[in-house]
Each structure stands twice: as C-alpha cells, then as structure tokens.
C-alpha positions in Angstrom: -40.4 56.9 -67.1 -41.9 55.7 -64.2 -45.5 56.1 -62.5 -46.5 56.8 -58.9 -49.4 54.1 -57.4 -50.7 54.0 -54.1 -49.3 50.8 -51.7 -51.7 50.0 -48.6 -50.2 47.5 -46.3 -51.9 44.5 -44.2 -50.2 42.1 -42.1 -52.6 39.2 -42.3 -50.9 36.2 -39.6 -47.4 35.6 -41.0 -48.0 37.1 -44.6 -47.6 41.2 -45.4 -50.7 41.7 -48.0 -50.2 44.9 -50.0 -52.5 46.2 -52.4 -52.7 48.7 -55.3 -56.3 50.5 -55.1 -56.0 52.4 -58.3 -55.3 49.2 -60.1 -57.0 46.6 -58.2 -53.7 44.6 -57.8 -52.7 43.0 -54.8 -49.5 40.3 -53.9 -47.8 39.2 -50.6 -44.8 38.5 -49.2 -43.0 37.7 -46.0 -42.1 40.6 -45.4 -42.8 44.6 -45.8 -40.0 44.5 -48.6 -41.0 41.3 -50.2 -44.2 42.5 -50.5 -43.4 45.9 -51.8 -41.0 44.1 -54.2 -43.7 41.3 -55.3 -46.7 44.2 -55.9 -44.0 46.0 -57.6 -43.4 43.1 -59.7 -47.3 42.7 -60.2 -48.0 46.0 -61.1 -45.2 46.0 -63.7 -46.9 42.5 -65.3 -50.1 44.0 -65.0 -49.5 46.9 -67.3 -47.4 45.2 -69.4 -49.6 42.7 -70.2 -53.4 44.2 -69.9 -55.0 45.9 -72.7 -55.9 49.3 -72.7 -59.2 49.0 -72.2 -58.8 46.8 -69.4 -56.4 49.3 -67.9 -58.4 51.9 -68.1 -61.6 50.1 -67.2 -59.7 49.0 -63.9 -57.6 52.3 -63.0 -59.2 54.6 -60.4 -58.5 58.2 -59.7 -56.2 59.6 -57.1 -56.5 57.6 -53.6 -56.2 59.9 -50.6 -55.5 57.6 -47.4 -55.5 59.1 -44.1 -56.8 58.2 -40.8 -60.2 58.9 -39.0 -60.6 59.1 -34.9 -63.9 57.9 -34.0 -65.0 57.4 -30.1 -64.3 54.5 -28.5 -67.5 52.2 -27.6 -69.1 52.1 -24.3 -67.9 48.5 -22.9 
C-alpha cells in the first residue's frame, strides 16, 4: 500500500533540494528526478527504520501549498 506526502522543490545553485514537510525529510539531487527519486528513497528509509514514536512525534497534518500575490515594493 502506498502513502501520499507532500514534495516542495528548491533549486539551490547546481543542486534540486526537495523536502517532505509532513516528515521533516529532505535529500538532493542533480536533477528534478534525482531528487524526487533520492527523497523517495529517504522517505522509504525513514519509515522503515524510525520508531513509532518518532514517526508520529515528527509527522505533521495535511500541508496545503499554494501561492500568495503580495504588491510589489516601491523602488
């Protein structure tokens, strides 16, 4: 059975960071897909390998993303 967690996405110089906010879990890669694969990959350790407490202790409740316009600043 698999589970549904949120990826967020950074390009920080040549690396992709992505993250996993319920979880606090984060990896890199060189690409988007490496990335996505290697959080994947972290995620899967993670659960596998924390114990429940932990996992509940660092598991968040549903993450909305979305965007926000705000005005632009006076130069």
């Amino acid at each position: 059975m698999s589970q549904i967690f949120t990826a967020i996405l950074e390009r920080e110089g040549d690396l992709v960071v992505a993250l996993c906010p319920e979880l606090d879990v984060a990896s890199q890669g060189g690409t988007l897909d490496e990335a996505l694969s290697n959080l994947r990959e972290a995620i899967s350790l993670f659960l596998e390998f924390a114990g429940s407490e932990e996992i509940e202790a660092r598991t968040h409740g549903p993450i909305l993303v979305t965007q926000v316009e705000v005005p632009a600043r006076a130069s």
